[in-house]
N, C-alpha and C positions, 0 to 999 in steps of 0.2 A: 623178582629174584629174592632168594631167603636171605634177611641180616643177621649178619652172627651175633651173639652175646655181646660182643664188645659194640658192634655200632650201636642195637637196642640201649642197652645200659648206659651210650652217652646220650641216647634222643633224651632217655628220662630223668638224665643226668640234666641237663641245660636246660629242659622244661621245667624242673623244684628250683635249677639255680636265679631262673628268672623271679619266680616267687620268693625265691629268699634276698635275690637283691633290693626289693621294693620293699623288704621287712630292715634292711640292713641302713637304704639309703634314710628312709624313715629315721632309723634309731639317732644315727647321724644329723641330721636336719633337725631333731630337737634338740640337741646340744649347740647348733650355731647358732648367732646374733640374728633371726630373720623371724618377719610375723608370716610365714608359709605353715609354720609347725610350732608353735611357742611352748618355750617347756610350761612353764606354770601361769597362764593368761587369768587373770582376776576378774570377776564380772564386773566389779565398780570400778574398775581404772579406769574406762574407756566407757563413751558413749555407747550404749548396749540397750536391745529389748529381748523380751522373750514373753511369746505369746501363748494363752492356754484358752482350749474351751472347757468353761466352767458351769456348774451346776449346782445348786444349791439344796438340791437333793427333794423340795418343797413341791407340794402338786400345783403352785403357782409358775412354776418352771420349768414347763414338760420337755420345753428344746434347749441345746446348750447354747450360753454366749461367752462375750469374749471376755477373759480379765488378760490384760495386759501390764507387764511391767514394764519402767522406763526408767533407766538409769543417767543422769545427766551429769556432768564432772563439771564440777565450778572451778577448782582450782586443785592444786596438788593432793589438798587433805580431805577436799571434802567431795563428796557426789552426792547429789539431790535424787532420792528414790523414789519414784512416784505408780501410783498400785490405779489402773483403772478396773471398771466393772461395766460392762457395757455402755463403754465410753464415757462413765461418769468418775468422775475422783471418789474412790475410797480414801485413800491418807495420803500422806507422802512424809519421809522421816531422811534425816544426815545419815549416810555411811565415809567410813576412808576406803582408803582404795581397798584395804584386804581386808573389806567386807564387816570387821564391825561397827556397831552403832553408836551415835553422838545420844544420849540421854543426858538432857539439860545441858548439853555443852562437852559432856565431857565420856571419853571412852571407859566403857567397862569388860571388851574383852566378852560382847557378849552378838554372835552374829543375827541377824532378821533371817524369820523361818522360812526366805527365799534361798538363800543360796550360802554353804558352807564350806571352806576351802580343803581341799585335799589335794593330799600328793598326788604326782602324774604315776599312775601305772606304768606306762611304758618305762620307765625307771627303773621299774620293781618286777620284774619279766619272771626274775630268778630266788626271789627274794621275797614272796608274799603275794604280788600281784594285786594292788591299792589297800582300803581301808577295811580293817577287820571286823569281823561280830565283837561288840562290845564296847566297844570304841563312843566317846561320850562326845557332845558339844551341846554347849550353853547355847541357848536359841534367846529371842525376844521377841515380842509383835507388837511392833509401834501402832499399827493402824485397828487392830481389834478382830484382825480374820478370825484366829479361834476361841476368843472369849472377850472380855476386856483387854483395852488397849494398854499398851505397855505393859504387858503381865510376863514376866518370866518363865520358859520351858527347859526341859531336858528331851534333849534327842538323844536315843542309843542304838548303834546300829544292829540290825537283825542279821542281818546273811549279805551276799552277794547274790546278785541275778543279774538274768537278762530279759530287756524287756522287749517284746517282738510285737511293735506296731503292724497292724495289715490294711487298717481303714487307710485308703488314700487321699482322705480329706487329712491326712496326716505328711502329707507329700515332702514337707519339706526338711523331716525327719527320716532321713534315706533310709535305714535298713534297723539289726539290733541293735542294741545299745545297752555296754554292759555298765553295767549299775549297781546301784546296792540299796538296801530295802532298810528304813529306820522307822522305828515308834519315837512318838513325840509324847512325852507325861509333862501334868499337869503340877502345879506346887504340891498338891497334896498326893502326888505319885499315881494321878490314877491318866489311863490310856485316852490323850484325846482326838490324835488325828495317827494315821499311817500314811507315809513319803515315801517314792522312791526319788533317790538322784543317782547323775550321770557321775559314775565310777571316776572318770576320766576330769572331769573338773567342780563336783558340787552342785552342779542346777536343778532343781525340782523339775522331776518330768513327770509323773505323776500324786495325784494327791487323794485322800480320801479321808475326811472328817473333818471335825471344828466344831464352831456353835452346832450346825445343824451336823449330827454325827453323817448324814448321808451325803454331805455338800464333798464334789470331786473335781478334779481339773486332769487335764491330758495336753501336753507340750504340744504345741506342732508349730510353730518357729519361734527362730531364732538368729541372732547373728556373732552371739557367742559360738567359737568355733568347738562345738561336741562331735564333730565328727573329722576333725581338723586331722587322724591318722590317716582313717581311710579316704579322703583325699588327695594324699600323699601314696599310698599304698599304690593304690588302684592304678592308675595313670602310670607309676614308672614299672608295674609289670609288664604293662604293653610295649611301652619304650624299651626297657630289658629282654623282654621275648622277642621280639624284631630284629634288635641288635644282634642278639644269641645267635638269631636260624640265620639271619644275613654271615654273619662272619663263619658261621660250621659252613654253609652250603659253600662257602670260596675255598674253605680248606679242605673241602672233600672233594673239589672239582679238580685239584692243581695238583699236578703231581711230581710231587715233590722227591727230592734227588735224597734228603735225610731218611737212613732208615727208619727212625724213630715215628716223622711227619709223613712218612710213604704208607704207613697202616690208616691212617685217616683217608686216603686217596678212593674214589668210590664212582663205576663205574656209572652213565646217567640214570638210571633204572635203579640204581639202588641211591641213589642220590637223593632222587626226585622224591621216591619213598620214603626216604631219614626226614627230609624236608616237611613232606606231609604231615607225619607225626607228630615232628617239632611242632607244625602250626595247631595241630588236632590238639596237643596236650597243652598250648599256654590259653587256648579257646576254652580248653574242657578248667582248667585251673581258675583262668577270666570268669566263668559263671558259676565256678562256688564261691568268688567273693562277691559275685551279684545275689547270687543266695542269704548271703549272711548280711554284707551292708549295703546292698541299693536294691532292694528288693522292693521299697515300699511303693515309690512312685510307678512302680510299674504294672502295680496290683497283681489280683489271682490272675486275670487272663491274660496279661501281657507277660509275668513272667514262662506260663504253660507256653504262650509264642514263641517265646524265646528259646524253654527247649525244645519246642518243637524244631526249631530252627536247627540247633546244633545236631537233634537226632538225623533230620534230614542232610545235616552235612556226613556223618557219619555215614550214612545209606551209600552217597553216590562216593563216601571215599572208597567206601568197601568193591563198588563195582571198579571203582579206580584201579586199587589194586587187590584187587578178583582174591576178598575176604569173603567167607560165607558171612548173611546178614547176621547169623545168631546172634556178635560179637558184639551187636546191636540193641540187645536186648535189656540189658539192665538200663541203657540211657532211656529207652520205651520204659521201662517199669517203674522208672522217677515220674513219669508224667502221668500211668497210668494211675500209679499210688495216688499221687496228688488232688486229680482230678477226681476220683473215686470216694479220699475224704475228706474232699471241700463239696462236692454235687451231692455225694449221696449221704452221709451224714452229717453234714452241712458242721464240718469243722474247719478251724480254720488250717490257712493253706500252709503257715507258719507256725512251729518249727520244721514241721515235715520235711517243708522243699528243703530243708539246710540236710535236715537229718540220712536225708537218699542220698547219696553221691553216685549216682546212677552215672551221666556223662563219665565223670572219672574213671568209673571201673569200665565203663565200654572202649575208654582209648589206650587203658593198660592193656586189657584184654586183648587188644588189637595190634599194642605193640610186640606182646608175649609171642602171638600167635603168626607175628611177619617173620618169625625164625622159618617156616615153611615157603616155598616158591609159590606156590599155587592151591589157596585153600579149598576152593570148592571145583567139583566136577560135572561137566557139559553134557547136561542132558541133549536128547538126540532129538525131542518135541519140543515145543515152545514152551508147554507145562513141565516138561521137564527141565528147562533151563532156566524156570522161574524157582523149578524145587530144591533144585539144586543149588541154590544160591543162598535158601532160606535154612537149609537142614544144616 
């Protein structure tokens, strides 16, 4: 049976509302006393590592290995830094907990070109959204990564980005990761390495230059929380979307004596239908945020499974309620895309999958179009009951 405007408008009304509650509960849970969401977490506070495959750019080096950092807290002031290189000690140098360094004993207000503190974005939603082009910081290199040891730099930042992991040997860096891009200069101002870090708290996630201008590194763990939003995120739109269609599908069932609560009241057939939707759109909503931050561990083919997955939910909703399949068509032309330029000109499958919002516009499309009773019509052959479902 066809929904009027007004049921349509609340399906998609409580399907944004659920995604906006997991943006709100989020905002909320960084402002309370809890390490689930920390507004400002400092890498040296706290026993911390963060692992990179490294490269030294050298033809002695054709595979990458590991440099690992390891941060150890001795006591309130001080945390012990220690820099491996496939598994050997490069240096080790004093930080405090906000990240600057102990030289000869004593703070100069200058941080190690591992990690530099910025304000939380999520803060600044309205107001900037984190740190700017231009924006300076004092660096140091106790241990000698990019030249001599203890030599003094300038980091300035370049732009914001994001950076779109797709290698899965990258797994435990779940999706993008917005970031910002800086040049590091040397005393005499001249260009010697290029950094990105994580917008969100200062870590190096990638690196390119030093002694050897080609030597590079690529994050892939950590247990610093850099993805400590969408953790949050993610998880309570599900809990919110359940909640949402549980409590609509009671109040459309019960019929209620208020005029006001009697327009919610909905016969089972159009019930059932509101219901559908509701789950279609917080599924279709659920895998654009797999699109944008858990995309990685799943790689090219298993994200394609995936819509493949929700296309084919879409298929048998449509025979559910007897939608012609076209409706279907743009969630088929995200994966078509995708597939077509990661196999055939072998690019990568990221930003693409983010870029299509194919799902999305198939279950709007589907919402728009339940204002009619009955979309398609019965052919009288079996070819025609197939064509008629697809035209």
């Amino acid at each position: 049976m066809a929904l009027n405007w007004k049921t349509r408008t609340l399906v998609v009304f409580l399907v944004l509302m659920a995604a906006l509650i997991s943006v709100i509960y989020n905002q909320i849970l960084i402002k309370l006393p809890t390490e689930v969401n920390e507004e400002d977490p400092l890498f040296f506070e706290k026993n911390r590592y963060a692992s990179y495959y490294y490269n030294n750019g050298s033809i002695d080096q054709l595979q990458d290995v590991v440099l690992i950092i390891n941060a150890d807290v001795i006591n309130s002031t001080h945390t012990n830094v220690s820099i491996y290189i496939n598994s050997k000690l490069h240096g080790s140098f004093l930080v405090n907990p906000e990240g600057y360094v102990y030289e000869n004993g004593t703070l100069k207000k200058n941080y190690s070109i591992w990690w530099v503190h910025v304000e939380n974005p999520m803060l600044e939603i309205f107001t900037g959204f984190g740190v700017e082009a231009g924006k300076r910081f004092n660096l140091i290199d106790p241990t000698g990564f990019l030249g001599a040891p203890w030599q003094n730099y300038t980091a300035v930042v370049d732009r914001k980005r994001v950076w779109w992991p797709e290698d899965q040997k990258l797994g435990k860096i779940l999706g993008a990761q917005a970031s910002f891009q800086m040049f590091i200069y040397g005393p005499g101002g001249n260009k010697v390495a290029t950094a990105t870090l994580d917008l969100t708290c200062g870590l190096v996630e990638l690196w390119d230059g030093g002694i050897n201008s080609r030597q590079t590194m690529t994050l892939y763990d950590t247990n610093y929380p850099i993805s400590r939003n969408r953790l949050v995120i993610f998880p309570v739109l599900w809990i919110a979307g359940t909640i949402l269609i549980v409590v609509a599908y009671v109040v459309m069932r019960i019929d209620w004596k208020n005029k006001l609560l009697h327009r919610l009241h909905l016969n089972s057939e159009k019930r059932n239908e509101a219901t559908l939707l509701m789950i279609a759109g917080v599924m279709a909503i659920g895998i654009e945020y797999i699109d944008i931050w858990f995309y990685a561990p799943l790689g090219k083919d298993g994200n394609l499974y995936l819509h493949l997955g929700y296309f084919g939910f879409l298929v048998l909703l449509c025979f559910v309620l007897k939608k012609r399949l076209v409706w279907t068509i743009p969630a088929f032309l995200e994966i078509a895309f995708v597939f077509a330029i990661t196999y055939a000109v072998n690019d990568p499958y990221v930003p693409h999958l983010t870029a299509f919002m194919g799902s999305t516009i198939s279950w709007l499309c589907l919402v728009w179009i339940s204002k009619h009773d009955n979309d398609w019509i019965e052919g009288k052959t079996w070819i025609g009951k197939i064509l008629s479902k697809l035209s």
